[in-house]
N, C-alpha and C positions, 0 to 999 in steps of 0.2 A: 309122637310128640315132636321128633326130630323136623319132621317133614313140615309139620304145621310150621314148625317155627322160621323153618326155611324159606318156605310161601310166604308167611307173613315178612321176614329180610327181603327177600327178592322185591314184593309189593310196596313196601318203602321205599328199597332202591330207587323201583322205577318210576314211583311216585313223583322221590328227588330227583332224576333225571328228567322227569315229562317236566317240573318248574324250571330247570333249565334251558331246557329247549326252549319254554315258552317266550324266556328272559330273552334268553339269545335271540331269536326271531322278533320279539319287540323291538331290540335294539337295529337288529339289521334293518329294519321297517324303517328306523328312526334315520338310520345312513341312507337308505334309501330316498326318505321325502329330503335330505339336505342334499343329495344327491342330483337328485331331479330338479329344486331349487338354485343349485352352482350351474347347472347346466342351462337353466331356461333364462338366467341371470346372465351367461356368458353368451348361448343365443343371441341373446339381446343386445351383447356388448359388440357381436364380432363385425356386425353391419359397419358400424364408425372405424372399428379398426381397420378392416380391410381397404374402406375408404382412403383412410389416411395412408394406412403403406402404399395405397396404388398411387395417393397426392404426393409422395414421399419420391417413389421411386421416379415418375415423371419430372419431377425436380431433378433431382437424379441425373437422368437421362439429358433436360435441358443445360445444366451446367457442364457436364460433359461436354456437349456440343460447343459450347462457347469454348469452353477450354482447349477442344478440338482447332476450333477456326482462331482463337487466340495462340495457340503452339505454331501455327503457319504465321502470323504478320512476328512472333519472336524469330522465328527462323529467318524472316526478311530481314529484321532490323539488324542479327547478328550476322545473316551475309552483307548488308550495308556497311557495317560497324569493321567488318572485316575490308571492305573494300575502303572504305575509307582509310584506314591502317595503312593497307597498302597504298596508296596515292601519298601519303603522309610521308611512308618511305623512301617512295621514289620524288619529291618534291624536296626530301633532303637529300640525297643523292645530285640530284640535278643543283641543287645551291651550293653544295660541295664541291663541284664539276667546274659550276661557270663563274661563283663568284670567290671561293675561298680558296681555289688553286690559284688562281690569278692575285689574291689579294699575297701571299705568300712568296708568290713571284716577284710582287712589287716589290714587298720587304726584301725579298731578298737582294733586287738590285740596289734599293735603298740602304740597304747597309752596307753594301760593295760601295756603290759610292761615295757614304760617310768615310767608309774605311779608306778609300782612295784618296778622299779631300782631307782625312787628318795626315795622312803620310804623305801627301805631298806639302803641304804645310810643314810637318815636322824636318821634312828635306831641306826644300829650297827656300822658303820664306824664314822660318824658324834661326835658321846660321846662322 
């Protein structure tokens, strides 16, 4: 009696284990066909994307290049900008030189002279 009864648990068991298998494999079916559907979906998508990264990166690639040949005419205009600086400098130096030593000079006899003309005035004319 033991034994039968055993057979007959065991044959249950595996009863309930053969409908979950069965369960389990429908469902993995079921991942499978959305499976195959994300994939034939994404197939489908990768033509345009590709396209566009490759329109993407040639863009890319083009504005680099400008920005390439645009960093060289910055570089000229900052050695211009530089050169002009200096010519700026030595053009104040040079008016320093010839006209504002000399204008200094003048004053300075110009005020010798003033200074000469009150004191002699306060000498001899003044008395």
């Amino acid at each position: 009696m033991e034994l039968t009864t055993s057979v007959a648990i065991i044959a249950a068991l595996l009863a309930l284990n053969t409908l979950f298998v069965i369960a389990a494999i429908i469902k993995g079916i079921k991942v499978l066909t959305e499976a195959q559907k994300f994939i034939e979906l994404a197939r489908l998508q990768m033509p345009p994307i590709t396209h566009d990264v490759a329109q993407i990166l040639g863009d890319i690639r083009s504005v680099t290049k400008s920005v390439d040949r645009e960093m060289e005419k910055v570089g000229e205009g900052v050695s211009a900008l530089r050169d002009t600086a200096k010519n700026l400098r030595d053009f104040e130096f040079l008016l320093q030189d010839r006209v504002e030593r000399p204008l200094l000079d003048l004053t300075a006899i110009l005020a010798g002279l003033t200074k000469g003309i009150q004191v002699f005035w306060k000498q001899f004319i003044h008395k």
